[in-house]
C-alpha positions as CSV (number, residue, x, y, z in Angstrom):
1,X,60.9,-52.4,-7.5
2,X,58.4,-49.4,-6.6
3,X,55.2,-50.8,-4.2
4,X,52.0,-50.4,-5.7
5,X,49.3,-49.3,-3.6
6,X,45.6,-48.9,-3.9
7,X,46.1,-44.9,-3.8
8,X,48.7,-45.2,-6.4
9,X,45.8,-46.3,-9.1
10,X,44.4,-43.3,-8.4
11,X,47.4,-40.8,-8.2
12,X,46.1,-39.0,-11.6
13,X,42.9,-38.9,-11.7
14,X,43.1,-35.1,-12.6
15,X,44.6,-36.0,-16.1
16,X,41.8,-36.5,-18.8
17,X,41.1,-40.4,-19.7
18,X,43.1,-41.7,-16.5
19,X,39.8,-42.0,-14.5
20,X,38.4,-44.8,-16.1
21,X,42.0,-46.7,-16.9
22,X,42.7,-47.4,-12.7
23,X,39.8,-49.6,-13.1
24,X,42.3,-52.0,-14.7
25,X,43.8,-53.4,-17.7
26,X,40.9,-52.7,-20.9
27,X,41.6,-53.3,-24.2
28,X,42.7,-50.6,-26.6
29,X,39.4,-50.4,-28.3
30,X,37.3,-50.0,-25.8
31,X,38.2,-46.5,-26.2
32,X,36.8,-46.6,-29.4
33,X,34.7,-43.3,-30.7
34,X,32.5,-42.7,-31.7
35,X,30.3,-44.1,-28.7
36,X,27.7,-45.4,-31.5
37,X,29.7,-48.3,-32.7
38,X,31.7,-48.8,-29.9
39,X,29.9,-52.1,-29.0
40,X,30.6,-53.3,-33.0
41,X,34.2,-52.3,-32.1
42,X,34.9,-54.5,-28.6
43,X,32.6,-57.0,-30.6
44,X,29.5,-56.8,-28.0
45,X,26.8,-55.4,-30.6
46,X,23.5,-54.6,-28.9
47,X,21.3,-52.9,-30.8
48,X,19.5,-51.4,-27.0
49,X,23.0,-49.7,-26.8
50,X,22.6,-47.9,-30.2
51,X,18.4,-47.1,-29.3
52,X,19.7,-45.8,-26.0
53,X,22.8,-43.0,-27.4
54,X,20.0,-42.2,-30.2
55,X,18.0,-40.8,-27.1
56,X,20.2,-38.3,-25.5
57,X,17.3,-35.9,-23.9
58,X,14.2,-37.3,-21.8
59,X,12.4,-37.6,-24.5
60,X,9.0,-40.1,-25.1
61,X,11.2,-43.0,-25.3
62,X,12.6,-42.7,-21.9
63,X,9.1,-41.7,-20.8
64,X,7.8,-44.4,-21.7
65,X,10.9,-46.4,-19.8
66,X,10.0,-44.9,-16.7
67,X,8.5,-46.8,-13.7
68,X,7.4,-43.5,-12.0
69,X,3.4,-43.6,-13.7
70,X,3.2,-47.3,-11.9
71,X,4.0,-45.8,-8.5
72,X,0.9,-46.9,-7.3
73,X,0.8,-50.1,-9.0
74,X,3.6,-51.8,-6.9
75,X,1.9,-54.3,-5.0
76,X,4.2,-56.4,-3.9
77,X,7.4,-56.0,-1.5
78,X,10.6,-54.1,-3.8
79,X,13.6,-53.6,-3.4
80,X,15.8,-50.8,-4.3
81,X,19.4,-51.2,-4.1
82,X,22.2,-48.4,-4.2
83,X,24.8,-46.5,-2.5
84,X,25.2,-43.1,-1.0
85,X,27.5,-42.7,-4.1
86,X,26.3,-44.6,-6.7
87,X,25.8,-43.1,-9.8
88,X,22.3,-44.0,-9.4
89,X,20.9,-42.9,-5.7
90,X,19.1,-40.3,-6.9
91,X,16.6,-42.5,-9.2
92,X,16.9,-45.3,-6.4
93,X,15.5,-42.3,-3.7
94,X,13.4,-40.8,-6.0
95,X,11.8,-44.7,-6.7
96,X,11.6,-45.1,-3.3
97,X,9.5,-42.2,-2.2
98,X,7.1,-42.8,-4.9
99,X,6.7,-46.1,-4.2
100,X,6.1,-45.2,-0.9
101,X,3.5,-42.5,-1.5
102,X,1.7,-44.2,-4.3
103,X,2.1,-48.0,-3.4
């Protein structure tokens, strides 16, 4: 029986929908396009999910989302939490800074 490493669940990562499937076992329809009814599909329907794909550009609605206007209204201690990685450092540093200039 082969040994199954760590490295071995990311061997090919190269080939097109492998990326996501070394996270584990999902279920066949979470693959499910479109991405609109995906959450009717798996049988978590949000309706936030379908507002959110409706809203592909920055457009009012994520303006209106945004935190960065209220810099300077932070007036208590916050905390920002991501890695050097993360999908999400750059609105984490970009938070941070503002908070920091305007708080």
């Amino acid at each position: 029986m082969p040994t199954r490493t760590l490295q071995s669940n990311y061997a090919n990562l190269n080939t097109p929908g492998v990326a996501a499937r070394a996270l584990g076992p999902f279920p066949e329809n979470y693959w499910h396009l479109p991405l609109m009814t995906n959450g009717d599909a798996t049988g978590r329907h949000f309706e936030i999910w379908k507002e959110w794909l409706s809203h592909p550009a920055y457009d009012d609605y994520w303006k209106s989302q945004s935190v960065e206007k209220a810099y300077a209204d932070f007036a208590v201690p916050t905390y920002l939490f991501a890695g050097w990685f993360d999908t999400f450092v750059s609105g984490a540093t970009t938070n941070f800074t503002g908070i920091r200039k305007g708080g």
